[in-house]
C-alpha positions in Angstrom: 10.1 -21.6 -19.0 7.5 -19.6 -20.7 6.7 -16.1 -19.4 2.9 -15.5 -19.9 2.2 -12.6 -22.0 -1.0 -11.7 -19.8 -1.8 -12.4 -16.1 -5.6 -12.2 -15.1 -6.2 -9.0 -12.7 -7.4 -11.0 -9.9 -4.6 -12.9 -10.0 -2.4 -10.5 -10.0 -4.0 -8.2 -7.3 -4.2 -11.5 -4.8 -0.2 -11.9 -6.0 0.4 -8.6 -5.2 -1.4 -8.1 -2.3 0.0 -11.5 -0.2 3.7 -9.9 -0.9 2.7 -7.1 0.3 0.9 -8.2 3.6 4.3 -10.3 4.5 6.4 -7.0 4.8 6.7 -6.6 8.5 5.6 -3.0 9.2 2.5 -3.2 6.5 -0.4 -3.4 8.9 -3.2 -3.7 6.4 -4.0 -2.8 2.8 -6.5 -0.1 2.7 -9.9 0.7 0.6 -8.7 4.3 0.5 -10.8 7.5 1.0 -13.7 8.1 -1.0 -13.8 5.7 -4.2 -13.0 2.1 -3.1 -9.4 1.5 -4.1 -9.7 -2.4 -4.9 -9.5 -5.2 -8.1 -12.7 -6.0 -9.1 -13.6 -9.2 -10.6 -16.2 -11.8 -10.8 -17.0 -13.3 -7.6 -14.7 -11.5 -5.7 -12.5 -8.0 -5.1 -9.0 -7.7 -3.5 -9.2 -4.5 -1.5 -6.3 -2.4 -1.7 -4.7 -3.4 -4.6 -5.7 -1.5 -7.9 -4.5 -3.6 -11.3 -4.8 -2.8 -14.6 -2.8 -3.7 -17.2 -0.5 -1.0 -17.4 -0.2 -0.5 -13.6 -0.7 -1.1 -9.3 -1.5 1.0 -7.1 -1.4 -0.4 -3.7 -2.9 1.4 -0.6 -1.7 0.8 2.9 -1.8 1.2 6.1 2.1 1.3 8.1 3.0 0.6 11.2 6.7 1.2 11.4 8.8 4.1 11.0 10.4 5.4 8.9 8.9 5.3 6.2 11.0 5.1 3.1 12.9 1.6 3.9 8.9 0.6 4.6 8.0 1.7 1.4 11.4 0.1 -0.3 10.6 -3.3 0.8 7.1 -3.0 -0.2 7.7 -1.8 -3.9 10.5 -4.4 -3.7 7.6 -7.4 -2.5 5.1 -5.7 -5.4 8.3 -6.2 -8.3 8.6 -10.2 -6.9 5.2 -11.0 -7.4 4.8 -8.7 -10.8 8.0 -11.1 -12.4 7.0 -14.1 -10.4 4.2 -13.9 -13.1 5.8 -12.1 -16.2 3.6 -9.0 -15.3 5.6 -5.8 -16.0 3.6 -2.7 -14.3 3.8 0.6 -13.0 4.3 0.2 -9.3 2.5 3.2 -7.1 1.8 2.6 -3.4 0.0 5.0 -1.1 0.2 5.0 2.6 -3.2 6.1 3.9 -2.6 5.9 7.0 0.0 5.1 10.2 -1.1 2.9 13.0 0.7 5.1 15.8 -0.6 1.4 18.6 1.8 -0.3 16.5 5.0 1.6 16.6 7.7 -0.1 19.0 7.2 1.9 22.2 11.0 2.8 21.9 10.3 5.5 19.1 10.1 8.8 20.4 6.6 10.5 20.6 7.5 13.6 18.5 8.4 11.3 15.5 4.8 9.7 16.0 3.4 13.2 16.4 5.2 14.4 13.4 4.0 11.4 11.4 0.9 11.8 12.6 -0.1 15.5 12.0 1.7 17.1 9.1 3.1 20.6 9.0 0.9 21.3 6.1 -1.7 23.8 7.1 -5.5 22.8 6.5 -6.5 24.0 2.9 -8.9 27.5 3.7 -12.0 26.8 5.5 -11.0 23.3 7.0 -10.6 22.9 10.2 -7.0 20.4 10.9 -7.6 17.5 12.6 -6.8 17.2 16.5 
């Protein structure tokens, strides 16, 4: 079998981005705040997935806590799909946001709270969010 030595970007982002959509808990990938976080190519753009060829950055959206076995089987979906197609990378993920309508009604509401509204005050002069 012969490992390809380069893997188009758009291929990879659409690779990336189906492994990541089948981990139960991801609700959606996300364009991120501000720039657009997506893989532009011609004809087309994956949004959520950045690729270049030294690393992904996926964006995302959760919908099950906790977090960090969320964020384990995602970075283990983004690895298959990376060697799937020979593509070694830098794996970053970035949850941008947490779908609170999506959590299993059995989680208590201060973990959804605490999720939700960080114990970080507001940087001076912002307001934090209600």
């Amino acid at each position: 079998m012969t490992i390809p030595t380069t893997v188009d970007r758009a291929t990879l982002a659409q690779a990336v981005a189906a492994g990541v959509l089948a981990v139960p808990g991801v609700v959606r990938l996300s364009g991120g705040r501000g720039i657009e976080a997506a893989t532009l190519y011609p004809g087309g753009k994956v949004v959520g997935v950045v690729a270049d060829d030294q690393a992904v950055r996926v964006h995302l959206v959760a919908g099950r806590l906790p977090l960090g076995p969320l964020i384990q089987e995602v970075r283990a979906a983004v690895t298959i799909a990376l060697v799937a197609l020979g593509a070694a990378r830098v794996v970053e993920l970035v949850v941008e946001d947490l779908e609170l309508d999506q959590l299993p009604s059995g989680v208590p509401e201060t973990t959804a709270t605490i999720a939700a509204h960080p114990a970080v005050p507001p940087p001076a002069g912002r307001r934090q969010p209600v």
